[in-house]
LOZA-459451 format. One record per atom (N, C-alpha, C): residue in one letter; x, y, z. Coordinates in steps of 0.05 Angstrom, whole numbers, padded with zeros to 5 digits, always signed. Layout:
<recs>
AXYZ ...
</recs>
This chain:
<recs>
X-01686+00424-00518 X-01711+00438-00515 X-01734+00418-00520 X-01752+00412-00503 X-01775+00392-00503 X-01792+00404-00532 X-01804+00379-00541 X-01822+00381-00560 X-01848+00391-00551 X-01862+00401-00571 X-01892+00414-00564 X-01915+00404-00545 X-01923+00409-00526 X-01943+00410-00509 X-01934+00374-00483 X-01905+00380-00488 X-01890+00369-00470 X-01876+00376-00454 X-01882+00377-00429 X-01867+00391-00406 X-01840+00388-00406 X-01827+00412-00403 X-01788+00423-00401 X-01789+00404-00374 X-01759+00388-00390 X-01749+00379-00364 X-01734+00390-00343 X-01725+00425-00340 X-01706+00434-00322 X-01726+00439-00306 X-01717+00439-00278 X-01720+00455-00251 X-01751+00439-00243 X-01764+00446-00222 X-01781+00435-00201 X-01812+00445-00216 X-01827+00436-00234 X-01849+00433-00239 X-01864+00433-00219 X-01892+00459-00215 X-01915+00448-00213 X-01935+00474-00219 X-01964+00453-00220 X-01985+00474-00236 X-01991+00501-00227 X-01996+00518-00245 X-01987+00547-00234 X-02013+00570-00248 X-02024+00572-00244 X-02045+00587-00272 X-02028+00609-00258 X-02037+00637-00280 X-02028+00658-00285 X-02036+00682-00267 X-02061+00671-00248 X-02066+00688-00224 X-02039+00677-00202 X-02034+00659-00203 X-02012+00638-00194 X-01978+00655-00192 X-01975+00662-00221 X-01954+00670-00225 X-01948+00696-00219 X-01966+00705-00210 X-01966+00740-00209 X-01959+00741-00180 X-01964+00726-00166 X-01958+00717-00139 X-01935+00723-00132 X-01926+00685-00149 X-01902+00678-00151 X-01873+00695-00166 X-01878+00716-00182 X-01865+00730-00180 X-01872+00764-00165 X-01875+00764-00147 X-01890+00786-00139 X-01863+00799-00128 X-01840+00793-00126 X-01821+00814-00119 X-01796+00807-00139 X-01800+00814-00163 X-01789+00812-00182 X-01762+00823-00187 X-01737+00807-00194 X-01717+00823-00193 X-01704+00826-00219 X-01716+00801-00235 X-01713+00822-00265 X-01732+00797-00281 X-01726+00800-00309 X-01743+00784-00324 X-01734+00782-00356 X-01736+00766-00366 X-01730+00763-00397 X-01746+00745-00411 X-01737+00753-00440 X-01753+00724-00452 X-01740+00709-00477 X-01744+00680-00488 X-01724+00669-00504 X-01749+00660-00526 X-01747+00672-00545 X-01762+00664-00569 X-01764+00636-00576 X-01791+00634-00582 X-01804+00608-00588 X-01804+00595-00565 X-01797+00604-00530 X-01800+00587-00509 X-01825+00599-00492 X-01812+00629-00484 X-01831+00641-00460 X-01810+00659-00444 X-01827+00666-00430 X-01813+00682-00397 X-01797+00671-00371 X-01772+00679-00371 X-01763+00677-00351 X-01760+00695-00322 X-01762+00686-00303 X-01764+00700-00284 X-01747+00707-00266 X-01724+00727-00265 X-01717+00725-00226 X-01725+00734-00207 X-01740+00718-00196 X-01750+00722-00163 X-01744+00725-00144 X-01749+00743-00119 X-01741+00736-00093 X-01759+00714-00087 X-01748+00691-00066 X-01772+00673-00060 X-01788+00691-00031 X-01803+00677-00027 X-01830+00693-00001 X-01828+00680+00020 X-01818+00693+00042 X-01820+00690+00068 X-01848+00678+00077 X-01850+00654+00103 X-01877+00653+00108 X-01901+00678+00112 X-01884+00705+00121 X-01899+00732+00128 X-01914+00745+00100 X-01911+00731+00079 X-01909+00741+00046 X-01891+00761+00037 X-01876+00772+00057 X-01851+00791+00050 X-01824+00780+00033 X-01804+00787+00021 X-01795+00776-00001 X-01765+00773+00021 X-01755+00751+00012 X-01734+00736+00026 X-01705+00749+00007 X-01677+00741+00014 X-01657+00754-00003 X-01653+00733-00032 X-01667+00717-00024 X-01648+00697-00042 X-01665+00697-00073 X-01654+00702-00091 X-01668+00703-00115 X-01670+00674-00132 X-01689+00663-00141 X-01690+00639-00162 X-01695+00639-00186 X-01700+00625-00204 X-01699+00629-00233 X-01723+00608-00235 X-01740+00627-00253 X-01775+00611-00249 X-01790+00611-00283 X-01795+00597-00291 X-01793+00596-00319 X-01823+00588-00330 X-01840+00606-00341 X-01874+00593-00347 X-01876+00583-00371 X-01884+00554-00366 X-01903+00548-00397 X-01931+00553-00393 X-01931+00567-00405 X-01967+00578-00408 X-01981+00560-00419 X-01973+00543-00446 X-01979+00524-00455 X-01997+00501-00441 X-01977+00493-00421 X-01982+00472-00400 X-01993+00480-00366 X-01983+00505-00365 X-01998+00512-00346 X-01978+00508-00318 X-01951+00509-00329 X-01931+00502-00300 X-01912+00516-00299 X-01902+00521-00276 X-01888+00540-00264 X-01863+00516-00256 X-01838+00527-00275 X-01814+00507-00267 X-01793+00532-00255 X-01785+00520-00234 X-01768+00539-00216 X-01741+00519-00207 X-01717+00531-00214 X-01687+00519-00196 X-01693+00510-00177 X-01680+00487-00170 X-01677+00471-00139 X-01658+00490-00120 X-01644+00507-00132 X-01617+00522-00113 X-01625+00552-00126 X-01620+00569-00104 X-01614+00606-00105 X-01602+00612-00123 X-01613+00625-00145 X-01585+00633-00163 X-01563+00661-00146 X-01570+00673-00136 X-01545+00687-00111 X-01574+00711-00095 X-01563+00723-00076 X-01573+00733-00059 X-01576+00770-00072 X-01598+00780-00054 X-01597+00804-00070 X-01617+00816-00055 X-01603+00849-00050 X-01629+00863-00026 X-01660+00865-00045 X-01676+00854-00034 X-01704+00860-00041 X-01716+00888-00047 X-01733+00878-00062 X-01754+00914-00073 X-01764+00916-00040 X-01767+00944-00046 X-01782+00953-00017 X-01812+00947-00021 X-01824+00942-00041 X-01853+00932-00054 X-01854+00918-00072 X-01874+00899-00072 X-01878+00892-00107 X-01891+00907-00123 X-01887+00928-00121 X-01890+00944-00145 X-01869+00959-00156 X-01851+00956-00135 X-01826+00967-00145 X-01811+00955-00170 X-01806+00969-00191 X-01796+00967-00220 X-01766+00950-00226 X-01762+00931-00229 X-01733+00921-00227 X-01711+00932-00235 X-01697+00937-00230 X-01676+00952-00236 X-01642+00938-00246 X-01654+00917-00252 X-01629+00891-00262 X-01643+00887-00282 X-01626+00891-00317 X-01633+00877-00345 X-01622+00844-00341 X-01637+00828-00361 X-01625+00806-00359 X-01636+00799-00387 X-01610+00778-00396 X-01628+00763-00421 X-01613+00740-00423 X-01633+00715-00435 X-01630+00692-00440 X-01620+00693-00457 X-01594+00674-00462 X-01569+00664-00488 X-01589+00631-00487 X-01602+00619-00468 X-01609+00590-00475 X-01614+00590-00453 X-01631+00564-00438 X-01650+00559-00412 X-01624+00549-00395 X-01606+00553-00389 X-01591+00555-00378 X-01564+00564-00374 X-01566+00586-00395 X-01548+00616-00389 X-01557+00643-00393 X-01552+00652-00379 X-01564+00690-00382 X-01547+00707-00373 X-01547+00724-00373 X-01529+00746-00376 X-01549+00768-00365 X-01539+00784-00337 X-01551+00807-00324 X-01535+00824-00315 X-01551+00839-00326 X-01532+00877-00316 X-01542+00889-00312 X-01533+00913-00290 X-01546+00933-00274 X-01523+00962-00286 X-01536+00983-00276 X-01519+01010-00274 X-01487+01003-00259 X-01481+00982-00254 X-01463+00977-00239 X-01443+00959-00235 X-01458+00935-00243 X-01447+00909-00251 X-01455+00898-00265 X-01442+00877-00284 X-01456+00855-00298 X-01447+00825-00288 X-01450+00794-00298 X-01456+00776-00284 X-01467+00757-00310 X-01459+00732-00306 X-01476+00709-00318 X-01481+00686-00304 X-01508+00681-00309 X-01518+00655-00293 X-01518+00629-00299 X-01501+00612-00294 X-01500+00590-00304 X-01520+00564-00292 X-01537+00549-00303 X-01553+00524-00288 X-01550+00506-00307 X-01541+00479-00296 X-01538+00459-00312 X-01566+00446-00326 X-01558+00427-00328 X-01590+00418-00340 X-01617+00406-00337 X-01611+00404-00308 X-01634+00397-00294 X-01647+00428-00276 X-01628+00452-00273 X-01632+00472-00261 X-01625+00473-00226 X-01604+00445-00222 X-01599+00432-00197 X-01577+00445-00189 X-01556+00448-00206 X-01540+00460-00191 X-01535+00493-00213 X-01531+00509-00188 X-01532+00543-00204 X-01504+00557-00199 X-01491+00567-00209 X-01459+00583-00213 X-01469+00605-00221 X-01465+00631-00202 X-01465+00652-00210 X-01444+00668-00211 X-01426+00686-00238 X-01403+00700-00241 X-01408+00724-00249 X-01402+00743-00221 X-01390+00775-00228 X-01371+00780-00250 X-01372+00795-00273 X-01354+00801-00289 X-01347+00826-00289 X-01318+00840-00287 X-01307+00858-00289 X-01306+00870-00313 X-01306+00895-00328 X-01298+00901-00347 X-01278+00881-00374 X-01251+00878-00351 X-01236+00865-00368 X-01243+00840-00373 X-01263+00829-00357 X-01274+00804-00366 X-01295+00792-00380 X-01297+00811-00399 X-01316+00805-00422 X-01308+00781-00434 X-01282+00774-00449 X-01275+00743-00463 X-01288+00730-00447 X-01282+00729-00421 X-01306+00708-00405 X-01326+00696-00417 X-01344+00721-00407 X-01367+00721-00419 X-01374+00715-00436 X-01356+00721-00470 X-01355+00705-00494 X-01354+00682-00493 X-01336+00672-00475 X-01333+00646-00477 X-01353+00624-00459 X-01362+00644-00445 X-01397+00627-00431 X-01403+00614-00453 X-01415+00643-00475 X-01436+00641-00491 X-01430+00624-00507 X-01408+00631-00517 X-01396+00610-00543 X-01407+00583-00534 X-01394+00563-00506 X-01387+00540-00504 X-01419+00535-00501 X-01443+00544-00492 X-01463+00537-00500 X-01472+00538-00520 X-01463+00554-00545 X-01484+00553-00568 X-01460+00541-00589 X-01460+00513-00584 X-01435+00500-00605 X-01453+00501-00636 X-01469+00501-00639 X-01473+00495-00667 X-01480+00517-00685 X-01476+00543-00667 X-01468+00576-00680 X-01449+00575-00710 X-01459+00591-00724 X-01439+00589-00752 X-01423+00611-00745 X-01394+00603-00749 X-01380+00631-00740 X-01364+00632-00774 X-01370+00665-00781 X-01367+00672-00805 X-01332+00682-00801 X-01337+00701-00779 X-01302+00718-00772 X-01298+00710-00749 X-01277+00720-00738 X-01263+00713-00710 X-01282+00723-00685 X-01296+00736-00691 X-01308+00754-00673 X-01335+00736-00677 X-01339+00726-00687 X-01365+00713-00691 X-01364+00681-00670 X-01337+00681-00663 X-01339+00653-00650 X-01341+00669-00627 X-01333+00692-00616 X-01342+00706-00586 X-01377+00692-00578 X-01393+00696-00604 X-01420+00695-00588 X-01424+00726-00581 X-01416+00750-00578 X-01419+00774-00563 X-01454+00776-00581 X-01455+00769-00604 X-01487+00779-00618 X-01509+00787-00599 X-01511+00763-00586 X-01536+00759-00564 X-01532+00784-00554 X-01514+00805-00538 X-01506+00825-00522 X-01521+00845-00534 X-01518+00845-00556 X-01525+00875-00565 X-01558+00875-00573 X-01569+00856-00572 X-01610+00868-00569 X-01612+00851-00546 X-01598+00851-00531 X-01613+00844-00496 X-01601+00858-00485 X-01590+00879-00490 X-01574+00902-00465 X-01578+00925-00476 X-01582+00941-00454 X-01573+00976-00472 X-01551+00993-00472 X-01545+00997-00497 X-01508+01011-00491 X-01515+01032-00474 X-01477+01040-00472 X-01475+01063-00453 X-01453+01077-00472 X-01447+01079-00500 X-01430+01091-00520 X-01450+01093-00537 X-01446+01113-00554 X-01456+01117-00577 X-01437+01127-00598 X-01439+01118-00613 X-01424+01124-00642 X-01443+01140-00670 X-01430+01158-00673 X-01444+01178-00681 X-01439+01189-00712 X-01463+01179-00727 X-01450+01183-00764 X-01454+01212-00770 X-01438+01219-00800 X-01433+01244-00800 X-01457+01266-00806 X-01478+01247-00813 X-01499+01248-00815 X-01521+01267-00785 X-01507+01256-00765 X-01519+01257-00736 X-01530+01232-00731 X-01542+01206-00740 X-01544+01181-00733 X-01534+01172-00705 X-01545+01163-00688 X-01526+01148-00664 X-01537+01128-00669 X-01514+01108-00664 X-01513+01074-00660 X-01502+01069-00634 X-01520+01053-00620 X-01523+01048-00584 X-01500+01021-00584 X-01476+01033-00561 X-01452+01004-00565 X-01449+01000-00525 X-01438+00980-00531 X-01427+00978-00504 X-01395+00977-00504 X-01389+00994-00477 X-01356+01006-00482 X-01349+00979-00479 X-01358+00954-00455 X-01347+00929-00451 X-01339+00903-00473 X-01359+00910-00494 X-01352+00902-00512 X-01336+00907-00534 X-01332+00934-00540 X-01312+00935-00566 X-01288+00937-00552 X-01288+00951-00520 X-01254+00962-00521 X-01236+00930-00524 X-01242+00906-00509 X-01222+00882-00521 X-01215+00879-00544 X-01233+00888-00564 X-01235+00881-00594 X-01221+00908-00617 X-01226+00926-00603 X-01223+00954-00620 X-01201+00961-00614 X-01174+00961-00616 X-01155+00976-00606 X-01157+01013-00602 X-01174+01027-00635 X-01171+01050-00632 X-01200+01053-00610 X-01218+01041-00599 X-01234+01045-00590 X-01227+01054-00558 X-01213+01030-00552 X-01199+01024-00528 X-01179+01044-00520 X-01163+01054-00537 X-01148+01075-00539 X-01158+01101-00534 X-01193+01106-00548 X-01209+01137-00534 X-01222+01139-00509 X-01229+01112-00505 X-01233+01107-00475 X-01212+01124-00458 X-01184+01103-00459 X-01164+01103-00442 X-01156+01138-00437 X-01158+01146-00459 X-01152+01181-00458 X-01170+01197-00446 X-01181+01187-00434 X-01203+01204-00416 X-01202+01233-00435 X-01208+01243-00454 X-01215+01260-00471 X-01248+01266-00475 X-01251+01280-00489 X-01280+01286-00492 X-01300+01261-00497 X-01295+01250-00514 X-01311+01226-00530 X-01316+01207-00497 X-01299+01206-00489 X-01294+01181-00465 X-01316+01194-00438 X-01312+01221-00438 X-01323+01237-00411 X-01351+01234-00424 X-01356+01235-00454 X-01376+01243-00460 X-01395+01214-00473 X-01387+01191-00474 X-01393+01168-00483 X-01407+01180-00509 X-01392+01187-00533 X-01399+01190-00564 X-01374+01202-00572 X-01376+01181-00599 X-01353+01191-00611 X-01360+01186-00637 X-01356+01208-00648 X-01361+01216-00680 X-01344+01207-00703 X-01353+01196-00713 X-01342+01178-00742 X-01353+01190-00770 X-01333+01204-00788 X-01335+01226-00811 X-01353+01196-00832 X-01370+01178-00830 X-01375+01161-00841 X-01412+01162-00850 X-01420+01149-00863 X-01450+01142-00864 X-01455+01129-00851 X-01487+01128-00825 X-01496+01107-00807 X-01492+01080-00815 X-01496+01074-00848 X-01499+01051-00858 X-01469+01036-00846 X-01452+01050-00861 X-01425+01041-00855 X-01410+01030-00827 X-01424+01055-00819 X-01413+01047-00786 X-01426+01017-00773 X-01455+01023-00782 X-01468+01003-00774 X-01457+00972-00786 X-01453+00971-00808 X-01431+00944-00815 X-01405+00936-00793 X-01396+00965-00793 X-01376+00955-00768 X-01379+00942-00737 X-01407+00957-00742 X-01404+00954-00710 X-01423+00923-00701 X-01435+00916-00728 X-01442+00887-00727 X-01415+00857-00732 X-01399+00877-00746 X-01369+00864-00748 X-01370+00852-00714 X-01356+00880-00709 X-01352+00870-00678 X-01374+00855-00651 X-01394+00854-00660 X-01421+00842-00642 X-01416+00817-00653 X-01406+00807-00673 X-01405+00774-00689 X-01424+00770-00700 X-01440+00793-00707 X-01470+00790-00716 X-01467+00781-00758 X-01491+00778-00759 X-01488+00765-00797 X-01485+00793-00804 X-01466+00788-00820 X-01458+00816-00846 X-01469+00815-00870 X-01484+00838-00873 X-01491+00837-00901 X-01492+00864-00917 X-01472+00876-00929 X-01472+00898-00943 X-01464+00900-00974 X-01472+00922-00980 X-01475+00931-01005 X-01445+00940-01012 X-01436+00945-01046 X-01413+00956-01049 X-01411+00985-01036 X-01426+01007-01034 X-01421+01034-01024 X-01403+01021-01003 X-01432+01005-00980 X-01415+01008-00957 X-01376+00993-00954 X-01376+00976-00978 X-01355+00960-00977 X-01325+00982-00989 X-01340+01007-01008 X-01316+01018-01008 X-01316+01038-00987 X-01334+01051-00967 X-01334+01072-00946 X-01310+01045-00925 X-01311+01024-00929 X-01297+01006-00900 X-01268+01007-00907 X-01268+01009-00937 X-01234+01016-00946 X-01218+01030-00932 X-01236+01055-00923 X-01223+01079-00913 X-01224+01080-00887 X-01248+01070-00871 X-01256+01065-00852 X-01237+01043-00835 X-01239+01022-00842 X-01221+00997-00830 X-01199+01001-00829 X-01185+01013-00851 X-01160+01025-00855 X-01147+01035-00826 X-01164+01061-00825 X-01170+01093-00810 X-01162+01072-00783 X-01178+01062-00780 X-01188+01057-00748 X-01181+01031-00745 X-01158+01012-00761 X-01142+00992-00741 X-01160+00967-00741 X-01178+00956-00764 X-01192+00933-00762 X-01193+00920-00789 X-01166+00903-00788 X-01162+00887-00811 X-01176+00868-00818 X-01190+00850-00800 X-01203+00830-00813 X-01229+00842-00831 X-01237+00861-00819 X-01265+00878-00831 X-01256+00891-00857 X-01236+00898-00860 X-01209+00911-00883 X-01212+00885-00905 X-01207+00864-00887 X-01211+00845-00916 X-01234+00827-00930 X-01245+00829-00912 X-01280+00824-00913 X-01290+00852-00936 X-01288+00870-00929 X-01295+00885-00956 X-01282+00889-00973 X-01257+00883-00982 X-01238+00878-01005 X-01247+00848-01013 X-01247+00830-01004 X-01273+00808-01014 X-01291+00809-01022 X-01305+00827-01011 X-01340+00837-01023 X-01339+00859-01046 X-01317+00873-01054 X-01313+00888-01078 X-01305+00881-01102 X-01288+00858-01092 X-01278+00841-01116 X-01297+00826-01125 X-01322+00816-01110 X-01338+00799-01120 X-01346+00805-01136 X-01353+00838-01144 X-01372+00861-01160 X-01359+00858-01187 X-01388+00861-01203 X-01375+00871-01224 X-01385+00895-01235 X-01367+00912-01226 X-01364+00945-01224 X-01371+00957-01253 X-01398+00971-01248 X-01397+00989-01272 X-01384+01019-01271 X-01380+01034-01285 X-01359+01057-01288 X-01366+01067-01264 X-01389+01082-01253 X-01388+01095-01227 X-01384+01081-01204 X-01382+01063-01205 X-01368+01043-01178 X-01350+01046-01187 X-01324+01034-01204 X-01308+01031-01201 X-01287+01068-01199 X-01301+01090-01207 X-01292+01105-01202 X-01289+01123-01171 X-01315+01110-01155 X-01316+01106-01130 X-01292+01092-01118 X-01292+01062-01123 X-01277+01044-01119 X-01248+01056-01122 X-01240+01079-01137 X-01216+01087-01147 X-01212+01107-01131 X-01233+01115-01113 X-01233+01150-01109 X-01223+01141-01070 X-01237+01119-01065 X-01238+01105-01039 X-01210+01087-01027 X-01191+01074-01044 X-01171+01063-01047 X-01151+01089-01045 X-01158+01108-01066 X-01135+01129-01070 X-01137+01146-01039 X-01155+01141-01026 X-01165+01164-00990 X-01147+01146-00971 X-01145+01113-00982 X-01136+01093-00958 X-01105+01091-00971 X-01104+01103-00987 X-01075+01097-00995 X-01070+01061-00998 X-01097+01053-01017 X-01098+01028-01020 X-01086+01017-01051 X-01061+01022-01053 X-01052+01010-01080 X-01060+00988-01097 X-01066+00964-01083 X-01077+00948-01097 X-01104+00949-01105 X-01115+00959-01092 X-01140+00967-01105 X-01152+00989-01121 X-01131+01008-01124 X-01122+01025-01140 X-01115+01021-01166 X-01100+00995-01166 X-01095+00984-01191 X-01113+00968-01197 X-01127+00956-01190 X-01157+00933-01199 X-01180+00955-01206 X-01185+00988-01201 X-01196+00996-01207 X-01190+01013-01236 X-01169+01019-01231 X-01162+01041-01252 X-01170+01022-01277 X-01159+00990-01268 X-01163+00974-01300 X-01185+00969-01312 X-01206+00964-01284 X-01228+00971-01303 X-01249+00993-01306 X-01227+01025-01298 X-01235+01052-01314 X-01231+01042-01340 X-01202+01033-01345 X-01197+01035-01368 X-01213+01014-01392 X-01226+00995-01382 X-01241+00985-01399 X-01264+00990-01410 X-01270+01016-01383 X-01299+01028-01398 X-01282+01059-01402 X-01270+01064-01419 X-01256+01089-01418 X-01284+01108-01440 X-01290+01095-01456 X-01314+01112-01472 X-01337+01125-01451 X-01336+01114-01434 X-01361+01111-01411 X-01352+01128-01392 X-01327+01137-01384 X-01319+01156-01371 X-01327+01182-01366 X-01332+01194-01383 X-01341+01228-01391 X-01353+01222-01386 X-01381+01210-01389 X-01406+01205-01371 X-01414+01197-01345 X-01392+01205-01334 X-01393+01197-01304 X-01393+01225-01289 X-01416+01237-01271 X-01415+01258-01248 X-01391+01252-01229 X-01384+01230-01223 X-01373+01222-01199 X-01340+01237-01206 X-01335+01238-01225 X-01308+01256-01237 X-01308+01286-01232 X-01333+01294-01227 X-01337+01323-01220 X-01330+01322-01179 X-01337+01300-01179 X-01323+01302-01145 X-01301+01290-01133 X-01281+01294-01161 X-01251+01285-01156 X-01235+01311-01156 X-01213+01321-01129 X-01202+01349-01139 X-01177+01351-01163 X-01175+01370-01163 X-01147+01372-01174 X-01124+01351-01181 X-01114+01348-01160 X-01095+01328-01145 X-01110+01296-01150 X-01129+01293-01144 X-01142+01266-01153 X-01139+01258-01170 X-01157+01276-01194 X-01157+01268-01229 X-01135+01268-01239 X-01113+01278-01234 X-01086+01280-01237 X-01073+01256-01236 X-01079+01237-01209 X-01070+01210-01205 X-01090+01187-01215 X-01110+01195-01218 X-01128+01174-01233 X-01120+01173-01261 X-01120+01201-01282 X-01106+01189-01304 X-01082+01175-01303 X-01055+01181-01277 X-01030+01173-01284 X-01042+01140-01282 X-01053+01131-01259 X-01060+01095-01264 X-01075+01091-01280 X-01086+01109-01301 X-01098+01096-01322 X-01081+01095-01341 X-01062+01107-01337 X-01040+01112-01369 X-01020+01087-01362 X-01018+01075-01324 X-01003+01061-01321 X-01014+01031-01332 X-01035+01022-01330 X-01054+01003-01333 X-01046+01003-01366 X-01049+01034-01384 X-01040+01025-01411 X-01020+01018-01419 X-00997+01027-01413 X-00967+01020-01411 X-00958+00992-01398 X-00979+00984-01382 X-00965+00950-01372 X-00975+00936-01395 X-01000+00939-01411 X-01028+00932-01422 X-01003+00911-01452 
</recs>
């Protein structure tokens, strides 16, 4: 990336003011933008008649400097607006000044230009070919911190430059906006409600007995996006990750619980959340430290929302914790 109020070296420079560019993109076939750079453009280019030709280019403004840098080659062909006023109807967004990622109601696609903007590769992607696409993104953004496995995908960028077509729905009524292309590689049980052409699938939403918060941890799991949650949400993922077939996320919040140091109503949470996932070991790291605050117990509400059957097995691992003790 060029330094400040020094002209980008990709693609064919020249001076352009902004009555200029309105022109020059006057039959617009989509558009994005890359923070801290500017606007990118795809254009049809203009027939000598001023009518818009098939071939689309990739046209890029520094306002700064006042120039209009455009590809030496077509990034691919594409029927024209019937006007320039006609509204584009292709999303696109910049991963870096020479990869993007565009999708329609129909298809999606990534544009590859090397580094002068000289030579252009454009790839239709199928459904099943999302890793692809991960792996565009990835191999351009090498110096990405990847925290989980899913974090070396790169998929992050996907999810605030596109609009889902799934929604995931907390018990709350919350919807969280997903794309089916991205989790079904990653989600087995996700991929699995798809495949059943069942309600959820006919109906793109599917309801998760969970808090928005929670879900929303997951579903940044799977985008490769930064995680950052609280213990609630770390014991709701107990049951959650468990439930729905996503171990690495399973141990990412068994990591983040252990870090805690649990006062009596967490850890009776912690006890109540393990005992739902049929999580023994953490069943036993909790009950021990019920039992260290055992004076502190009676004073806990959270015992009033244990049934029968619960409090029953929470004393037996507290009596077990005394008996190994």
């Amino acid at each position: 990336m060029a330094a400040p109020n020094k002209p980008y070296t990709f693609g064919l420079p020249k001076a352009c003011s902004e009555e200029q560019l309105v022109r020059e993109t006057a039959f617009l076939y989509s558009s994005c933008t890359l923070q801290e750079m500017g606007s990118f453009y795809f254009a049809h280019a203009l027939k000598a008649d001023g009518n818009a030709s098939r071939a689309v280019y990739l046209k890029f403004y520094d306002n700064k400097l006042g120039l209009l840098h455009t590809s030496l080659d077509k990034c691919f062909h594409a029927e024209p607006p019937i006007s320039a006023s006609s509204p584009p109807k292709v999303l696109s967004m910049a991963v870096n000044p020479h990869v993007f990622f565009l999708r329609s109601r129909l298809w999606q696609g990534v544009c590859l230009l090397d580094n002068s903007w000289t030579v252009v590769v454009f790839q239709t992607l199928e459904n099943e070919d999302i890793p692809k696409l991960a792996s565009f993104i990835k191999d351009n953004n090498p110096d990405e911190i990847h925290l989980t496995s899913v974090h070396k995908t790169g998929l992050a960028k996907i999810r605030d430059g596109t609009p889902g077509d799934f929604h995931l729905t907390s018990e709350d009524g919350q919807k969280i906006e997903v794309h089916k292309t991205v989790l079904q590689p990653l989600w087995p049980f996700f991929s699995a409600t798809i495949d059943s052409n069942m309600m959820e699938a006919t109906e793109n939403s599917l309801d998760l007995p969970f808090p928005a918060s929670t879900i929303e941890v997951a579903v940044r799991y799977l985008y490769g996006q930064p995680l950052e949650f609280g213990f609630g949400d770390a014991a709701n993922l107990l049951v959650m990750a468990q439930m729905y077939d996503l171990p690495e996320l399973l141990s990412l919040a068994v990591a983040k619980i252990k870090a805690e140091a649990l006062d009596v109503q967490q850890a009776i949470m912690l006890w109540k959340k393990s005992f739902e996932a049929c999580n023994d070991d953490l069943r036993s790291y909790s009950a021990a430290r019920i039992k260290q605050m055992m004076p502190d117990i009676s004073h806990s509400k959270l015992l009033d929302d244990l049934d029968r059957d619960e409090m029953v097995a929470l004393f037996m691992d507290v009596s077990g914790v005394e008996s190994r003790s």
